[in-house]
Every structure is written in C-alpha cells, then in structure tokens.
C-alpha positions as CSV (number, residue, x, y, z in Angstrom):
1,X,-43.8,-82.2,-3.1
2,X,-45.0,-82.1,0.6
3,X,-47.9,-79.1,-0.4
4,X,-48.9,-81.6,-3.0
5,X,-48.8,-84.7,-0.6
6,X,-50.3,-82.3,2.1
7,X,-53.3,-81.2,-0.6
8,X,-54.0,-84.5,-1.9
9,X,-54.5,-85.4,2.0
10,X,-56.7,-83.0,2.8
11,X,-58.9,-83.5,-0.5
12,X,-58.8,-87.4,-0.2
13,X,-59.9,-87.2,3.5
14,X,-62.8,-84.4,2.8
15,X,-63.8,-86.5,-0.2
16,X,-64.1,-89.9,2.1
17,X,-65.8,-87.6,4.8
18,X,-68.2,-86.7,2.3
19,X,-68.9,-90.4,0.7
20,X,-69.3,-92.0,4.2
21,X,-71.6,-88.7,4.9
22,X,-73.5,-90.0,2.3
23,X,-73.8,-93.5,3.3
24,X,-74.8,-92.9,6.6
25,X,-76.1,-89.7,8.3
26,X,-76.8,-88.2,4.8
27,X,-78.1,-84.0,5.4
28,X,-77.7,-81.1,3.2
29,X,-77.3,-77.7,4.9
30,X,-79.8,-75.3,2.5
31,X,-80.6,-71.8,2.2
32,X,-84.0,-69.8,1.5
33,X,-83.5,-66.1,1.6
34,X,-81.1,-66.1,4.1
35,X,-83.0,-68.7,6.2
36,X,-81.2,-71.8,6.9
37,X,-82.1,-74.9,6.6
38,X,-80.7,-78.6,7.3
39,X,-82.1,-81.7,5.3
40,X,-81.9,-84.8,6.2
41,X,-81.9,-87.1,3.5
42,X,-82.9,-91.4,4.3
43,X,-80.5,-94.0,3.4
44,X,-81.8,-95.0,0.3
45,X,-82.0,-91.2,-1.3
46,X,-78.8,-91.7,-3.1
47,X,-79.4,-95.2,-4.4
48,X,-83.0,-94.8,-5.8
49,X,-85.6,-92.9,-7.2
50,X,-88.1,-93.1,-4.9
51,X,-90.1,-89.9,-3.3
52,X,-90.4,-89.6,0.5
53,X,-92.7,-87.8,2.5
54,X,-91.2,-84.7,4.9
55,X,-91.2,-83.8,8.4
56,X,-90.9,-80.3,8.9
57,X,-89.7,-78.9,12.3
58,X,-89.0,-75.4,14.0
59,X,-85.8,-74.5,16.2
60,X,-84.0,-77.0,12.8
61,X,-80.3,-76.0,15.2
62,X,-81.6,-78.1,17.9
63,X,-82.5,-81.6,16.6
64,X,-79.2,-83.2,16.5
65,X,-81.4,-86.4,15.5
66,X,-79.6,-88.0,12.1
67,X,-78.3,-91.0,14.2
68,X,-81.8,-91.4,15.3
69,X,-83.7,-91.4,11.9
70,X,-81.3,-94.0,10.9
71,X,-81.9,-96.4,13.7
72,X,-85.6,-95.6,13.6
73,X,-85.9,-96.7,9.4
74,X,-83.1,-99.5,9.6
75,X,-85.1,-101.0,12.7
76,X,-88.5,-100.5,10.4
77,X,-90.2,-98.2,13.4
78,X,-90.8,-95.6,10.5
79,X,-90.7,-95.5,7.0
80,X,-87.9,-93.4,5.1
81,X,-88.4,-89.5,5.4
82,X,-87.0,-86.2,4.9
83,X,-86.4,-84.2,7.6
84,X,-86.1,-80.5,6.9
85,X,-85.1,-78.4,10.2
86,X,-86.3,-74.7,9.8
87,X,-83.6,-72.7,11.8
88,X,-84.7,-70.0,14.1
89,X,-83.9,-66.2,13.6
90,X,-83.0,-63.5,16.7
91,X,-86.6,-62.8,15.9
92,X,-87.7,-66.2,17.3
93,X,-90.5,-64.5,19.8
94,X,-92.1,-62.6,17.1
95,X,-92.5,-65.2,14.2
96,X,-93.3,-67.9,16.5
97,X,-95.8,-66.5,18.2
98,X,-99.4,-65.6,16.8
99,X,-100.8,-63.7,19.7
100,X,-99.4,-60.7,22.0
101,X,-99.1,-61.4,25.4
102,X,-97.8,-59.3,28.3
103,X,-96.3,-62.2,30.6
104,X,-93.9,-62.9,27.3
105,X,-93.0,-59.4,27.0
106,X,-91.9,-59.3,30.3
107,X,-89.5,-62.3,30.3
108,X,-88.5,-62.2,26.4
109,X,-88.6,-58.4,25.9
110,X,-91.4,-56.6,23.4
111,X,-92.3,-58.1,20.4
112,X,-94.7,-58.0,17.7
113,X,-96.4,-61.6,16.8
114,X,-95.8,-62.4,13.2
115,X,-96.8,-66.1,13.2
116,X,-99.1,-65.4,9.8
117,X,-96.1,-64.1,8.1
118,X,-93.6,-66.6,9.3
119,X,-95.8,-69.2,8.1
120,X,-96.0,-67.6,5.1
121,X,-92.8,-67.8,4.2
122,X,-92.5,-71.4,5.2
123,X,-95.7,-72.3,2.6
124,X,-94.8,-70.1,0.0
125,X,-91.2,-70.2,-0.2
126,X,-89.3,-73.3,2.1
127,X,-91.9,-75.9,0.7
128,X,-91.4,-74.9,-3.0
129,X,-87.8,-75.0,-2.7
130,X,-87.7,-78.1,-1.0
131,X,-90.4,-79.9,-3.5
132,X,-88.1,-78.6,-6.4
133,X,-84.8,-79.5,-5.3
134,X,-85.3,-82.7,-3.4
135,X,-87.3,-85.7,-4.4
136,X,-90.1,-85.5,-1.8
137,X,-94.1,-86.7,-2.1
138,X,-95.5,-82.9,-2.7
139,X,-98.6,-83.5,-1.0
140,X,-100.0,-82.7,2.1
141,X,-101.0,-86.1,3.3
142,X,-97.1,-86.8,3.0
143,X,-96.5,-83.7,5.1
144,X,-95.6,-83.0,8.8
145,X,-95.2,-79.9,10.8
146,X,-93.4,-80.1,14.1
147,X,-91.8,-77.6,17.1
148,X,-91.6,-77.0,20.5
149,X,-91.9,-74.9,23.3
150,X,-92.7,-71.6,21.3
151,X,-92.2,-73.4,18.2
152,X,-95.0,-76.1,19.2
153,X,-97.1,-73.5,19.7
154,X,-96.8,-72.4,16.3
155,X,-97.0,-76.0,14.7
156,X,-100.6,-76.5,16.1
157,X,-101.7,-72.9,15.3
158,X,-100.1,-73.1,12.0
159,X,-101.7,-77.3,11.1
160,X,-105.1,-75.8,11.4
161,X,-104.7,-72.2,10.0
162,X,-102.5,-74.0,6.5
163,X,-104.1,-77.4,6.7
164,X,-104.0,-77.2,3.0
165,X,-100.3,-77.8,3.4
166,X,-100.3,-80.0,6.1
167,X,-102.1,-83.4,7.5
168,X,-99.4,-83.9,10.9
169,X,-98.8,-81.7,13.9
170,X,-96.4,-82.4,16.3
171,X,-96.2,-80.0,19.5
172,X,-93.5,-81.2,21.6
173,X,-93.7,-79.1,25.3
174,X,-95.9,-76.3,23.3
175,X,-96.4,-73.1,24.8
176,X,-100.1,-73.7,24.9
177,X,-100.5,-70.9,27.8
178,X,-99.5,-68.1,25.7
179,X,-102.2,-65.7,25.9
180,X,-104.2,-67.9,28.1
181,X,-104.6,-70.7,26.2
182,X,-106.1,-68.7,22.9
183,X,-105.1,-72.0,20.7
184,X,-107.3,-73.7,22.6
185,X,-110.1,-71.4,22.0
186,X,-108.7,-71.1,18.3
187,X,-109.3,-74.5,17.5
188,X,-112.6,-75.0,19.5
189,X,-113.8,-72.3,17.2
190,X,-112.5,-74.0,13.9
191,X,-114.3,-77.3,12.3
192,X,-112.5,-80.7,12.4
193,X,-110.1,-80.7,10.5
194,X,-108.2,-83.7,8.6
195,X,-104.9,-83.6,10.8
196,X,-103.1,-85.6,12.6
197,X,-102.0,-84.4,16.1
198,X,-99.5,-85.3,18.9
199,X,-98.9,-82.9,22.1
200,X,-96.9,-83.8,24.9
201,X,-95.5,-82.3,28.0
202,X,-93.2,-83.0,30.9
203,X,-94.3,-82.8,34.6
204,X,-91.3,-80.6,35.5
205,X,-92.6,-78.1,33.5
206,X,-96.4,-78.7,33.6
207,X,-99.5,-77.4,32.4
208,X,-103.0,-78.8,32.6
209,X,-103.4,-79.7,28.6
210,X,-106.2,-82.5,29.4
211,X,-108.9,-80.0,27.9
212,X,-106.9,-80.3,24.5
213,X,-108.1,-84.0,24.5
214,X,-111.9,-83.5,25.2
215,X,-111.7,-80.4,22.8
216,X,-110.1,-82.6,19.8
217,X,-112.9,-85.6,21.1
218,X,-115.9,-83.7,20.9
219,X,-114.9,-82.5,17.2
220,X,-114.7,-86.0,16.4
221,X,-111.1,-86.6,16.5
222,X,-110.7,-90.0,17.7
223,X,-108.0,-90.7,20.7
224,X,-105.1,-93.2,19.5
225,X,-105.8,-92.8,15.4
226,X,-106.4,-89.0,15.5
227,X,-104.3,-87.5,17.9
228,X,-102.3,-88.8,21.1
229,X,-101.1,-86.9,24.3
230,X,-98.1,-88.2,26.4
231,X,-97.1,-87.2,30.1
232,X,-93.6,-87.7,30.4
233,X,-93.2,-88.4,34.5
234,X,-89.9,-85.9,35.2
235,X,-89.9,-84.6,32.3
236,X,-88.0,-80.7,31.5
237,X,-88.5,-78.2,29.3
238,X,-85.3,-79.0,27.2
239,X,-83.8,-79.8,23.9
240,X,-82.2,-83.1,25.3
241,X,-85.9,-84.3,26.7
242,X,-87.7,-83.5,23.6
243,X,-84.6,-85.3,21.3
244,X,-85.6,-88.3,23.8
245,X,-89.2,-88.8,23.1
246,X,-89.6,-87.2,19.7
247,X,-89.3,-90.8,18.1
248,X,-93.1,-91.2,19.4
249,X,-94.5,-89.3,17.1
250,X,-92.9,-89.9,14.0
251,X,-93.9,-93.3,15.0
252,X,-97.5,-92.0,15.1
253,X,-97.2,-90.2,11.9
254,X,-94.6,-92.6,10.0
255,X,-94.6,-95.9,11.8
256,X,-96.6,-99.4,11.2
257,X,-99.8,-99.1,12.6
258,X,-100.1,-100.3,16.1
259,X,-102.2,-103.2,16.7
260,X,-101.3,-104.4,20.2
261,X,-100.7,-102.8,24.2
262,X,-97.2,-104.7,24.6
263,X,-96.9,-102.5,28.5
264,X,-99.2,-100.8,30.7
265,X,-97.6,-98.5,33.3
266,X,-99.3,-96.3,36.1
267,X,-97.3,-93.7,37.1
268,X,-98.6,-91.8,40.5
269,X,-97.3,-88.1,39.7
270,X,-96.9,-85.2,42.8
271,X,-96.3,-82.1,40.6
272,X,-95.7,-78.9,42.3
273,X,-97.0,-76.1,41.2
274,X,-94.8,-73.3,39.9
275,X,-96.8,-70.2,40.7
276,X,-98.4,-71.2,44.4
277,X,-97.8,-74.1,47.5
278,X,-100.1,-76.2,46.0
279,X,-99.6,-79.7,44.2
280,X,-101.6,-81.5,41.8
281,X,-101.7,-85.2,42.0
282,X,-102.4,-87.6,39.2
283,X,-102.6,-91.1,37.8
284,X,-100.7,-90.9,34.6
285,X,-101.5,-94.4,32.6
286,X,-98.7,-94.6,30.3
287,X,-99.0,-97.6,27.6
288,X,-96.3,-99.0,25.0
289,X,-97.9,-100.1,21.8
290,X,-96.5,-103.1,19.6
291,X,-95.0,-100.6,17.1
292,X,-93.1,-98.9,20.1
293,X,-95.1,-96.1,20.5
294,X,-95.6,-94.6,23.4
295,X,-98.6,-92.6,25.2
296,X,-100.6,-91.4,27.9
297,X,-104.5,-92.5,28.6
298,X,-105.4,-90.0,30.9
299,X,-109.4,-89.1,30.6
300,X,-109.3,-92.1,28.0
301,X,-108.7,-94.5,30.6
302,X,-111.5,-95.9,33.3
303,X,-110.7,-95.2,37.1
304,X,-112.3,-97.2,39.7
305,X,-111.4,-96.1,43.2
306,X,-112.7,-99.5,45.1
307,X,-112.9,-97.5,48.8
308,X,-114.4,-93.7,47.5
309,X,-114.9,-92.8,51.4
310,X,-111.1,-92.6,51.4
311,X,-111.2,-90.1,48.3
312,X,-111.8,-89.3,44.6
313,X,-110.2,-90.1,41.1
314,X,-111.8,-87.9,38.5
315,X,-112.2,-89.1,35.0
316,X,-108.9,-86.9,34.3
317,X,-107.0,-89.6,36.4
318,X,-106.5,-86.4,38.8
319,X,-107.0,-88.0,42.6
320,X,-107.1,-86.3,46.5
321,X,-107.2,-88.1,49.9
322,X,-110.1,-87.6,52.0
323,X,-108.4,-88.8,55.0
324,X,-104.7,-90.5,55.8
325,X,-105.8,-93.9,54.2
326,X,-104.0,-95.5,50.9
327,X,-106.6,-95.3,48.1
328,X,-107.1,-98.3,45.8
329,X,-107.9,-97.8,42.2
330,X,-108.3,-100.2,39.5
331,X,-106.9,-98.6,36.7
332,X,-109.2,-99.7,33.0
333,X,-108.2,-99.6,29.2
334,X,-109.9,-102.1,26.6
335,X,-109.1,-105.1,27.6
336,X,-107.1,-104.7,30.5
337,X,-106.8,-104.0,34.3
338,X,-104.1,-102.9,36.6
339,X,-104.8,-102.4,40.1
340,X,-102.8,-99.1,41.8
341,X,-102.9,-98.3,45.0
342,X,-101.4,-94.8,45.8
343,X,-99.7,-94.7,49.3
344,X,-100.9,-91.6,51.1
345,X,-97.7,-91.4,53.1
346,X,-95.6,-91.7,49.9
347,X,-97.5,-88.8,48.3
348,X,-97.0,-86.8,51.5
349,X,-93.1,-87.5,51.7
350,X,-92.6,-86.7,47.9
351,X,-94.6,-83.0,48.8
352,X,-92.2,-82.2,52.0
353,X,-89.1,-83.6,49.5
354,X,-90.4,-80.8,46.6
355,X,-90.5,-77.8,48.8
C-alpha cells in the first residue's frame, strides 16, 4: 500500500509540475541530431491555434529568460514568440567563428572556423524541425537570429550571409574584433540588405563599434527603424549583463513601434583601455523610448561644445580637454536639448581610481 501511495505521489506531483509548466513558463527541451535545443513556447500556445514568429539564439544553456518572455508579453512590450535556444557544442570556437585568427588560437587553443557549416545545419536542419513540429510563422520576416560574444559574431555574419532565412540580427557584446574586424569589412562589401539589426556592447569590456553605425548608414540602413546600437555604461562581458538588456531588442524586433523619447540620459564614460595606459572618453546619450526601449545616440546625436578653446567633442560624442577647464556641451536629438558639462577634475579622479 505505501509503494502505491508513494507512486501515486510522485506521478500526481510530476503531473501538476507538468500542467502548471504549461501554464506558465511553458519550454520543450528538443533534439536535432544530437544537438540540443530548448523551446520556449508563449502563454497562449496551448490554448489556441495561432502561429508565432521565432527568435533564434546561440549559447541556448545560457538564457535562463522564460520568466522574462512572460513578463515582457503579459505587460504587451512584445508580442507572443517562440524562442528556440541553439545549445553550444565543445566545438563552440570552431562553429562560431567564420574566420581564423591567431589571437583566438592563442587564448581558446587551435581551431578550424566552421561558421558556414554550422549555419548550415541550423537552415537546413534546426529550422525544418522547428517549422514542422511547432506552430511557428515559417517565414523569414517572422524570423530572428540572436548570440553573443562569439555567438554574436556569428548572428551578424550569419543575417547577411542566410538573409533568405532571416530578417533580425541580434549581436549582444559580439566579438566584432575577431580577425580585425573582417565583419566589418564583410558587410561593407555586401549590398543592403532587408535586416533588421541591434549590436550592443558594455564599457567594461569595450570596443570602438561606432564605425558599424556609419557603415550600416551609408548603405541606407536608417538609425532607430533599421538598426540600433546601445552602450551599456559598466557593462561586462557576461551572461548575467546580456540576460539584463536582452529585452531591448526583442522590443526592437517584436515590440509596438516606438513613437515617443519618454528619457534622455548623458552618461560621461572614462573607459580604460585594456591593452595600453590610455583612456578613451565619451558622451554616451542614452534614450528611453515610449515602448521601453532603450538605446544609445552616439554619432546620431548633435554635440555642441559652447567654449571649444577649452576642447573638442567629435561627432562620435568622443571628447578631450585642452586645458584644466570643465567643458560645456549642449547635447542635441530631434526635438530636444540637454546641457552636460563634463567636470575635468571628475574625469581625472575616475583615471587615477581605474589604474
């Protein structure tokens, strides 16, 4: 009697496990030849027939987010999706990656860059099995790829090399510098293409991504409806920072379409450079759109530096002192203006404070 009582426990409390599983944070953990995979499905999936469209994202282990995606759809910030996470193999280096690179080789070990047939595998085999088993929108307007680090790297290279599967990258702290910025030159070299893209980066771990923006402008991308960039002020390299900001651009790709500026912010940013005892100083205009997305303006913001004896603000928001004095710059975007005046002694005590 008590290995009866005890079973019926254990399968009535698995069973409720599994219906409140599918009430709330509703996911599927899936296999395609041998790679695995965890789906998250939205809150209506089990209740309707409707189609959604899907995000797809690298490192899938990592992004812990199913709380998240249901705060984000209750509240109406994005629509309903699918959220398939790709997991990563102990071959990570070599199928993220599309180009060899020594400085890789010597912190990850040798590796052979198999990005094309990664990517592959994703088109030809993850999307098929996902299109026939769940009820997504199987076409690329409804679908997203999305990494980072390495694996945001490989979600720009791979949005404009399989475009015809894709219309949203997401590059969340992207190795960008692998091979010395060769996506860079990749994309200059490839026509505009019908994508949507958001990079973003944190100053802790920062790179100079700015030409990016003026690459993706003078193809005709257009800043804000095209593609966005955010500069995340302290900012790591991490799992935890990306889980914290990735909301902004599944807002960009999935949200209501932002009408309003509900917050400007100017964030005065000393970043130390990794590499040599230099810093690089910066206005980072950071704004807050009705819709609750959030992004940078850098070079698509207006600086006007109102004593330029004192120094210069490049069109980059980059700034430097030309003597001891404060500089005061009236920071510009559409219909607003907020005035900024970067304390010379503050930037010098936060340089003494990072060495």
């Amino acid at each position: 009697m008590k290995l009866i009582l005890l079973t019926a426990f254990i399968f009535c409390n698995w069973a409720c496990v599994e219906k409140i599983a599918s009430v709330e944070n509703q996911f599927a953990t899936d296999e395609v030849e041998g790679r695995s995979l965890q789906v998250y499905l939205p809150p209506s999936y089990q209740s309707s027939d409707k189609r959604y469209p899907v995000v797809y994202i690298h490192d899938g282990q990592q992004w812990q987010i199913h709380d998240l995606l249901d705060d984000l759809i209750k509240t109406g910030k994005i629509e309903e999706i699918i959220l398939v996470g790709i997991f990563s193999s102990n071959q990570r280096t070599s199928e993220y990656l599309p180009y060899q690179d020594d400085y890789v080789t010597q912190d990850w070990g040798p590796y052979t860059p198999k990005a094309k047939q990664f990517s592959d595998f994703v088109v030809q085999k993850i999307i098929p099995y996902i299109d026939g088993k769940y009820r997504t929108i199987k076409d690329r307007k409804s679908r997203a790829i999305m990494g980072s680090s390495f694996g945001g790297l490989l979600a720009l290279w791979m949005g404009y090399n399989y475009d015809d599967y894709f219309s949203m990258v997401g590059a969340l702290s992207p190795s960008f510098w692998v091979a010395d910025m060769q996506i860079f030159k990749d994309v200059d070299a490839q026509p505009k293409k019908d994508l949507k893209v958001w990079f973003d980066l944190g100053t802790l771990e920062w790179n100079y991504y700015i030409p990016l923006s003026d690459i993706l402008s003078q193809k005709g991308y257009t800043y804000g409806a095209d593609f966005l960039y955010y500069e995340v002020d302290g900012g790591r390299h991490d799992p935890n920072d990306w889980i914290a900001r990735i909301a902004y651009p599944l807002i960009f790709f999935h949200g209501k379409a932002s009408t309003t500026i509900a917050d400007l912010n100017v964030k005065i940013e000393v970043i130390k450079s990794f590499t040599r005892p230099v810093w690089f100083l910066r206005l980072n205009p950071v704004v807050e759109m009705d819709n609750g997305l959030k992004y940078s303006l850098a070079q698509f913001a207006k600086y006007e530096l109102l004593n330029p004896s004192d120094g210069v603000v490049n069109y980059d928001g980059s700034f430097r002192f030309n003597s001891d004095k404060d500089l005061h710059v009236n920071v510009k975007y559409q219909h607003l203006s907020k005035p900024v005046t970067i304390s010379y002694q503050e930037v010098e005590s936060r340089k003494r404070e990072s060495r």
